[in-house]
C-alpha positions as CSV (number, residue, x, y, z in Angstrom):
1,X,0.0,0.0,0.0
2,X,2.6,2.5,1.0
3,X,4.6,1.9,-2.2
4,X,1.3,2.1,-4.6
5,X,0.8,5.8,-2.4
6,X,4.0,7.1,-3.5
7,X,3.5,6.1,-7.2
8,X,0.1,8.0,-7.1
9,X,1.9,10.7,-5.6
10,X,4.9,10.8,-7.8
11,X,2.1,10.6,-10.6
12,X,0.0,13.3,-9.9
13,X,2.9,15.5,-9.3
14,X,4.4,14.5,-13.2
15,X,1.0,15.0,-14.4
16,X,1.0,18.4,-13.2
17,X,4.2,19.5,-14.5
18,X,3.5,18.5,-17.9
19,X,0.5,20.4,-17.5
20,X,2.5,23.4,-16.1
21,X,5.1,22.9,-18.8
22,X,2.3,23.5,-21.9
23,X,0.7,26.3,-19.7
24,X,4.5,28.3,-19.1
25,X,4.7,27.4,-23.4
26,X,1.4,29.0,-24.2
27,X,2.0,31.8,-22.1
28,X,-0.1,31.7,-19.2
29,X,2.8,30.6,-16.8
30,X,6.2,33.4,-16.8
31,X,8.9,31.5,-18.4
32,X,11.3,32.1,-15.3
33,X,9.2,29.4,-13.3
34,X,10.6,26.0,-13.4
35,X,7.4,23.6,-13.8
36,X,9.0,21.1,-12.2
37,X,9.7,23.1,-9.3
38,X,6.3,24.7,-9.2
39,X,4.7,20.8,-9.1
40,X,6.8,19.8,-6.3
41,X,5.7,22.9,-4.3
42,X,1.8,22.6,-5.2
43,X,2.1,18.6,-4.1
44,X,3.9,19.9,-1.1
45,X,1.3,22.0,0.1
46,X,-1.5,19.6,-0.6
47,X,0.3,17.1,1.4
48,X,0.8,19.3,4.0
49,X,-3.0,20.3,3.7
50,X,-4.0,17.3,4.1
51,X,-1.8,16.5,7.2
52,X,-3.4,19.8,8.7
53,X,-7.5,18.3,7.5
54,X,-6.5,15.0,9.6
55,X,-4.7,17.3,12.6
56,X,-8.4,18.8,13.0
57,X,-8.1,21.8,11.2
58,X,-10.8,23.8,10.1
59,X,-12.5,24.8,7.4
60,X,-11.8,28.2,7.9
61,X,-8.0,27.8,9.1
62,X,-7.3,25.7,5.7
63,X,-9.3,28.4,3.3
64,X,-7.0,30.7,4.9
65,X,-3.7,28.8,4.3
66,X,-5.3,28.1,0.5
67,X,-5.9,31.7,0.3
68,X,-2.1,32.6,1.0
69,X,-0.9,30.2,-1.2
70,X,-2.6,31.2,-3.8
71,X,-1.2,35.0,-3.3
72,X,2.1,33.6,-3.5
73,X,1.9,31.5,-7.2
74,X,3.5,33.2,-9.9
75,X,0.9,34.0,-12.2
């Protein structure tokens, strides 16, 4: 189980950087960001947002850390 999780992972994250890679290509990503850096960081903070849901956070709290994230992407 724990090795089928980390392929999933590892998926979704090369998923989205092909998907950030055609996005930075048609111009609706600045070509100084690195898509493969920009994928690790979104699966980072999903991870990490979904360590905070099963910590008890709420609703509220993660909107707010979404919200901040969101002001820091670089588009």
């Amino acid at each position: 189980m724990k090795q089928a999780m980390i392929e999933w992972r590892k998926q979704g994250e090369s998923d989205l950087q092909k998907r950030l890679q055609r996005a930075r290509a048609e111009g609706e990503l600045a070509k100084d960001v690195n898509p493969g850096d920009l994928a690790r960081y979104i699966s980072t903070v999903l991870t990490g947002l979904g360590v905070q849901a099963a910590n008890g956070s709420t609703r509220a709290e993660m909107a707010r850390v979404v919200d901040l994230v969101l002001r820091s992407m670089p588009f």
